[in-house]
N, C-alpha and C positions, 0 to 999 in steps of 0.2 A: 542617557549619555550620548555623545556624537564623539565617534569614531573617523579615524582614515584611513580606508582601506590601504594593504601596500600596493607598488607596480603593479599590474596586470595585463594581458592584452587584453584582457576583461573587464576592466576595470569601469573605466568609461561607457559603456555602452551597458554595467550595471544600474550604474547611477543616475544613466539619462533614461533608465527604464526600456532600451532596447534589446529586442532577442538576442540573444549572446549564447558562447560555449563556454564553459570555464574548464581547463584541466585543472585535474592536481596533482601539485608539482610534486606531493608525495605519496603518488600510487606507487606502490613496488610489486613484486610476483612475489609469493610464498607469504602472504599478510594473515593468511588465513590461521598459521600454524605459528604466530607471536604468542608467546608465554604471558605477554604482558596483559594479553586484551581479557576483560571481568569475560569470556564467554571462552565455550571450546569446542569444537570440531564436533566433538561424538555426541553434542546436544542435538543436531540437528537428525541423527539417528533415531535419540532418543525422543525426540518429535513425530517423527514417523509412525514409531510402534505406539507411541500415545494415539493416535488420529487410528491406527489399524483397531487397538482394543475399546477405542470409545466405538467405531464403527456400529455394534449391536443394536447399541442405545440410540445412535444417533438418528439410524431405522427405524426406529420404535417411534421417534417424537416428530421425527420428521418423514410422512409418506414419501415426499417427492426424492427422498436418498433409498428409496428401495432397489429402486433399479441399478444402482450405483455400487450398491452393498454397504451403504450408510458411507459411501466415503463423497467429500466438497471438493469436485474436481469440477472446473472448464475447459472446453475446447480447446486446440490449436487448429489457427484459422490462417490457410492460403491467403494471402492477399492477391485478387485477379484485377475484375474491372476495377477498384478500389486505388489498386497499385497504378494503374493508368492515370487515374482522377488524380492521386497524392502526387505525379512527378516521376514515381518510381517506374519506371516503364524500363528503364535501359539498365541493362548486363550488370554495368559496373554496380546495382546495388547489391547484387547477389540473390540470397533469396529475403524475401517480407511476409515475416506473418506474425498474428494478434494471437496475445493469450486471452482468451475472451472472461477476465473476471467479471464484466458486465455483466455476465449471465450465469454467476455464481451461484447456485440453489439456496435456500432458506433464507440470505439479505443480501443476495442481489447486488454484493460488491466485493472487493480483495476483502474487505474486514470481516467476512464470513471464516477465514482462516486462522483469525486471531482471537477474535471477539467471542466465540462459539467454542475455541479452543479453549482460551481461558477460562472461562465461564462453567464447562462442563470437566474440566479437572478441576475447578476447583468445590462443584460439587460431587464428585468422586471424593475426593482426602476428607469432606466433611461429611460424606457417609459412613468412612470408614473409622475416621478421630470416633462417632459417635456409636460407633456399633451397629450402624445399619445395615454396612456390606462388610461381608469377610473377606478375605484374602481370597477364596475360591469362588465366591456367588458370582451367579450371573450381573455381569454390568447394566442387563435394562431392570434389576430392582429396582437402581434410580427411577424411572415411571412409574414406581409403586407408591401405594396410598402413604406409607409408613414415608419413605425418601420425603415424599412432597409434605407432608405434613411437619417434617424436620427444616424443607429448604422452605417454608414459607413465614418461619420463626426470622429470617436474612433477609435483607438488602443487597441487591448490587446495584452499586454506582459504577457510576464513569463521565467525564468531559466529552464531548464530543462536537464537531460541527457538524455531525450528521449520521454518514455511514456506521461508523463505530458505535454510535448508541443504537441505531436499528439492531444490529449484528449482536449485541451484547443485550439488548431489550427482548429482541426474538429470543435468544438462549434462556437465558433466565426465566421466562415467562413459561416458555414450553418445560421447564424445571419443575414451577410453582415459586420460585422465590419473588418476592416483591423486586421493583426496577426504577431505580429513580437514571437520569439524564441529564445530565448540566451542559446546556448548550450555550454557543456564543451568538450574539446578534447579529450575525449573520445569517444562521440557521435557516433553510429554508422552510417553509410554513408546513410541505405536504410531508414533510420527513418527520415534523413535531406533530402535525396530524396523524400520521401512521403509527406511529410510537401511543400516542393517545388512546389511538384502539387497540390497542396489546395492551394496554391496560396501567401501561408504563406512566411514571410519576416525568413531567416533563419542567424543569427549572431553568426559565432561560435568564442569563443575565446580558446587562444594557452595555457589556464591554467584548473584548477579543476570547479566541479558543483559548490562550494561558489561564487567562483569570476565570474560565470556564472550568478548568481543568483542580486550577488551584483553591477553588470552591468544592468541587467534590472531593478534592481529597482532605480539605479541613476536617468537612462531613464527616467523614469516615476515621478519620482520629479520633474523634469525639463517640465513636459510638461502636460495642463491639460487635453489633447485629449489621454493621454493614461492611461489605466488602468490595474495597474498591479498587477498579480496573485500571492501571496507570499508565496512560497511551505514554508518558514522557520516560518512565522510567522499568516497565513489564517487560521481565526478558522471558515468560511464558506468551503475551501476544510475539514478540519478537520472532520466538521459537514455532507457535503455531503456523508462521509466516513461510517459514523456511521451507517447509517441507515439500512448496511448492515446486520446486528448485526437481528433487527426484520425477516428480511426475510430469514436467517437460521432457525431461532428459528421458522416461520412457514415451514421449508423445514424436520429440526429433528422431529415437531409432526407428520408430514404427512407420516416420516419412523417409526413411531411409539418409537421415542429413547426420553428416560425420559431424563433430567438434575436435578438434584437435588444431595446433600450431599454423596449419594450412588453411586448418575451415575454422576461422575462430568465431565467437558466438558475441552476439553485440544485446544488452538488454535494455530496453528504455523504462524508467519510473517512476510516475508520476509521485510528487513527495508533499507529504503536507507537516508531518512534525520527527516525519520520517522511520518509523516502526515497521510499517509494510515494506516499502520498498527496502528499508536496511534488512527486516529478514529474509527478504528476497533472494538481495545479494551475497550475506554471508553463506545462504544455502547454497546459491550456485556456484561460490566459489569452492566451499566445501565439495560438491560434485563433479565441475570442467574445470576449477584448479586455475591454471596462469590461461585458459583458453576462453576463459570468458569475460567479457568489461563491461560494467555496469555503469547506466548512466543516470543521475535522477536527474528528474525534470521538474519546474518551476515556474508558477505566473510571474511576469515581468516586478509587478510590484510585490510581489508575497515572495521573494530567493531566500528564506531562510537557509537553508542547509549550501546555499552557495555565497551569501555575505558573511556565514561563521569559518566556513571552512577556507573560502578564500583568506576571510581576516587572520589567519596562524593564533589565533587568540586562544588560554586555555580557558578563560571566560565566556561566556554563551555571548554572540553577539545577535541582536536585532534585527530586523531589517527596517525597524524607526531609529535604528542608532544611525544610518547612512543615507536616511532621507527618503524612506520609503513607503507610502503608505497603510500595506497590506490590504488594499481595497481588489477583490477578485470576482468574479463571478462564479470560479469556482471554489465553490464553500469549501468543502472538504481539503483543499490547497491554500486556506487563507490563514495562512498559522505565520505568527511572526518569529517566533526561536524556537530552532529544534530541538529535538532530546539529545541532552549533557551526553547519556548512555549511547545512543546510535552513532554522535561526533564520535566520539570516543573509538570504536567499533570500526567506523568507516574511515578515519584518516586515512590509512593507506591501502583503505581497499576498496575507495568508489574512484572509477576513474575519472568523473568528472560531473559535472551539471552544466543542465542546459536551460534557456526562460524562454518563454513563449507568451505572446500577445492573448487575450481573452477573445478578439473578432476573432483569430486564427482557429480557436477554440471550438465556436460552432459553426466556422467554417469547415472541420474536421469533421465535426458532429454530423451534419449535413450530408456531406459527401460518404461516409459511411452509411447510412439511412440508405440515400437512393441509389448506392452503385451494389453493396452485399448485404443490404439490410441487419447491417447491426448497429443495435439498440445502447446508447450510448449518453450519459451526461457530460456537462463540456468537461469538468476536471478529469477524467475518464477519456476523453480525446485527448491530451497534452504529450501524448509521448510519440505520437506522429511523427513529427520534425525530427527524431532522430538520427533518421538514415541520411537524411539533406545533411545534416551538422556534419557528421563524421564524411561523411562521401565528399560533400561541395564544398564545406564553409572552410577556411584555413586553416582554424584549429583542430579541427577534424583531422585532416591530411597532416597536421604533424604529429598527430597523436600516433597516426597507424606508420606513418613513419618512424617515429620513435619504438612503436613497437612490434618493429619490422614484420609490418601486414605489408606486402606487396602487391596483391593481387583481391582488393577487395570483390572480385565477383565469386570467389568459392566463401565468400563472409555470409552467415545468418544474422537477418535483426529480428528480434522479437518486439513486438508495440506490447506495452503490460495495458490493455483496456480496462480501470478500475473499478467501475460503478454504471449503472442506467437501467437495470432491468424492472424496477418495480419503480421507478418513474412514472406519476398518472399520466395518461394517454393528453389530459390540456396543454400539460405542464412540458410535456415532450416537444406537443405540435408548436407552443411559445419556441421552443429550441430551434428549433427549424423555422421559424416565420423568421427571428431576428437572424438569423445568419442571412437568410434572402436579403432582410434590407439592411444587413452590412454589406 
């Protein structure tokens, strides 16, 4: 179908495919605590204490979480020479810095928080449905001969254009459960290569992530040994997502950065069918309440979650319903319609989206490499341009007007860096060559 979007000062510069801001016109304060929304407040607690008690186990399968105490945290990263290079150099940004999920343990992207989550409660309830683990046993029984020999009677599936099936490939496998993959043709080669040697079943089809997606999960209707992972509609990935929300909020007391009505917190999200970034957000609202604004970010031609949400539609709109290709470089962001469940969820609690160009992309890429050496894929750079949006661009300045920031140098931005670490070293150095001859 073809649509027409309504007024915007967006509008226009959606449609010619140029970077834009979009607000929405219906962020309110207090969205967190609607009675209405399928989701509630005290889930994102009860996410926490999921990720505390899987901790054990998660030691056990994975060495590299020892030193962590089995828990999937990243850095928070100063922005120095970095901040020079991006623009950011002067007062009025406040402070700049990356949450580095680039370099997220075990897959090596944000979906380490969802994918790994999911995956490992859901074999938890089927050791327990089956009588493997009691109510008191220790959680790394899971690694036991008995567990694996129960989780490898299962499938997990899942859609993915990439990160998300690594992330749910890795779990599963360090499980024992079998791992099938439905990617879209996009996909990139070394990520269906890496999946291959984990032993993972890899199904690519000749169409977009939807119809990737919408193939696994037939799959999995049909068959009751498989169990599949539903990036569009999982409010446990959602949930694993969240709880990242707390462990900034202990990473900003520990730099000594206030959040409150004075110092308010700005977060950028890189969004591709939007699960991550929306659990992102619901957590951190949960957490800083009206003192935090979230913003996802979008390839020029891939704005899913900014041509539904701008369109007021209660139907999913496209971003081939307004003339758009979904042609991106970065995979992981080439999704044409986001999840019903996340719209839903975010109406009135993202404060807005922003699209960014793909040269821009390892342009970003680039200049993070040689100014603080972090290791980055392009869709993984896109939440850069945040602080320029809000700070320089106009809509920026009426957002913080409208939400009476006055004084954006006592503001924090956070960049969400989503993916790049287990990137092969060719495939990296292509990254950087072509930014050069952009």
């Amino acid at each position: 179908m073809t649509i027409t979007l309504p007024d915007d000062p967006a509008r226009e510069d959606v449609l010619a495919s140029r970077p834009t801001l979009w607000l929405n016109t219906e962020y309110r304060n207090g969205s967190i605590n609607d009675a209405h929304l399928p989701v509630r407040p005290q889930l994102v607690d009860e996410a926490k204490a999921n990720w505390e008690r899987l901790a054990p186990l998660l030691q056990t399968c994975f060495p590299e979480l020892v030193a962590s105490g089995g828990a999937i945290r990243s850095d928070l990263i100063e922005l120095t020479a970095l901040r020079e290079a991006l623009g950011y150099g002067s007062e009025a940004f406040g402070r700049v810095l990356v949450k580095a999920d680039n370099a997220l343990p075990v897959a090596g992207s944000i979906k380490a928080r969802g994918g790994v989550y999911e995956v490992f409660l859901f074999a938890e309830s089927l050791a327990i449905r089956e009588g493997i683990l009691g109510k008191n046993d220790d959680i790394r029984k899971l690694s036991e001969k008995d567990a694996k020999e129960l989780f490898s009677k299962y499938t997990i599936a899942v859609g993915s254009t990439g990160n998300l099936g690594l992330s749910v490939g890795v779990a599963a496998r360090a499980l024992g459960f079998r791992a099938t993959v439905h990617m879209s043709s996009d996909a990139k080669s070394w990520k269906v290569e890496r999946l291959t040697k984990l032993g993972v079943d890899v199904v690519q089809h000749q169409a977009d992530y939807t119809v990737a997606v919408e193939n696994a999960r037939l799959e999995a209707e049909q068959d009751s040994s498989i169990y599949f992972v539903d990036d569009e509609q999982s409010q446990q990935l959602f949930f694993g997502y969240s709880a990242a929300a707390s462990e900034l909020a202990e990473q900003l007391q520990a730099l000594g950065i206030v959040v409150d009505a004075q110092h308010p917190l700005f977060l950028y999200l890189p969004c591709g069918i939007g699960g991550a970034p929306g659990g992102v957000t619901y957590g951190a609202k949960k957490v800083f309440g009206d003192n935090v604004h979230c913003f996802f970010v979008e390839p020029v031609e891939s704005p899913c979650a900014m041509v539904h949400m701008m369109s007021g539609s209660e139907e999913l709109v496209s971003v081939y319903d307004v003339g758009l290709t979904n042609r991106t470089e970065a995979d992981g962001m080439a999704v044409a319609r986001m999840s019903a469940f996340v719209a839903r969820v975010m109406r009135n609690m993202l404060a807005g989206v922003f699209t960014v160009k793909d040269a821009d992309l390892f342009r970003w890429l680039r200049l993070s490499h040689e100014t603080q050496n972090i290791r980055l894929e392009p869709s993984a750079a896109a939440a850069f341009a945040g602080p320029d949006f809000i700070v320089n661009h106009r809509s920026g300045q009426r957002f913080c007007q409208q939400q009476g920031i006055s004084d954006m140098r006592k503001a924090t931005h956070v960049v969400w860096t989503t993916g790049g670490l287990f990137v092969p070293q060719d495939q990296y150095e292509s990254f950087l060559e072509r930014a050069v001859a952009a």
